[in-house]
N, C-alpha and C positions, 0 to 999 in steps of 0.2 A: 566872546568866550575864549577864542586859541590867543588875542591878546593879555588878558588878563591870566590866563595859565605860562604862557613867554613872563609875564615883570612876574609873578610869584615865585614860577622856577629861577629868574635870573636873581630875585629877593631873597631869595630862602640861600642859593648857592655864596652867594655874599654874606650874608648873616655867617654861614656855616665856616665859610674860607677865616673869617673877622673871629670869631669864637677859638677858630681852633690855633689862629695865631697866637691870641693874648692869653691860652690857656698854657701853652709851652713855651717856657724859658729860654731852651736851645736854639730854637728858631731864629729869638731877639737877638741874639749875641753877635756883635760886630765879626765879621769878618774877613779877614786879607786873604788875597788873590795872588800869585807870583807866576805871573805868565813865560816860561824859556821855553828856546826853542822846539825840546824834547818833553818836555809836559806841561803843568798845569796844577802848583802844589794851591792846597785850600788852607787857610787854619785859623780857628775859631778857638774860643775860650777855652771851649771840651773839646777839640776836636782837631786833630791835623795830618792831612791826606793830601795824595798824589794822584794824578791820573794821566794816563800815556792820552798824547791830538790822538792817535788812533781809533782810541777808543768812544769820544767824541760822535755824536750820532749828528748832530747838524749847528751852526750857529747863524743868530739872527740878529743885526742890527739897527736899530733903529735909534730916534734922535736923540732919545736919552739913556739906553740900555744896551748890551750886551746879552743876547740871551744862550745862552750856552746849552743846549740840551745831550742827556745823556740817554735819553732814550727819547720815545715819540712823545711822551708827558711829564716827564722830570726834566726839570730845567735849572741852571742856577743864575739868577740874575743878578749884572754885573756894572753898577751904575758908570756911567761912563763921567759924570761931572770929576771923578777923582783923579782920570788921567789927562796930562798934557794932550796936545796934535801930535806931539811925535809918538807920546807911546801909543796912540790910538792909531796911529799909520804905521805901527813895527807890528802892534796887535795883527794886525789885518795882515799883515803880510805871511804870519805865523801862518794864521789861519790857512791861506790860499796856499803856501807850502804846502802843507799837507793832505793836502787838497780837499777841505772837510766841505760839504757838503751845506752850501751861506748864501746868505742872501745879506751883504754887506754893502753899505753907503759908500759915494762919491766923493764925499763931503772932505 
């Protein structure tokens, strides 16, 4: 029984996340990332903003992503296939400056 209510909710949460992607256009839209020292500009088709490392609530990396969170459940994912080693080892350095708050690779 608590199995089969675990794959439903975890079913239904996927169907819902899948749905509400292919239902917004904005979402889809390519976006660039401009990582400097003092922030973190975003800009998208509709859309282009700035945000102070400060402000930054935590970042996490893993083997393929960058996960940038601005609060404890909004995040911006940040594929890492598009950066070199070095931008990926200036990235992290950014990070640990300002001493945000990562759980960041070796590698």
């Amino acid at each position: 029984m608590v199995c089969y209510f675990a794959f439903v909710y975890v079913g239904a949460f996927f169907f819902s996340v899948r749905y509400a992607f292919n239902g917004n256009q904005n979402i889809q839209e390519s976006i660039a990332y401009t990582f400097a020292e003092e922030k973190i500009r975003i800009q998208g088709e509709t859309f282009d903003g700035e945000t102070a490392w400060s402000s930054v609530y935590k970042v996490k990396e893993n083997k393929d992503w960058f996960l940038i969170y601005q609060s404890a459940k909004i995040m911006n994912m940040v594929p890492k296939k598009f950066f070199t080693k070095n931008q990926i080892s200036e990235l992290r350095k950014i990070i640990q400056t300002h001493k945000i708050k990562a759980k960041l690779r070796n590698d």
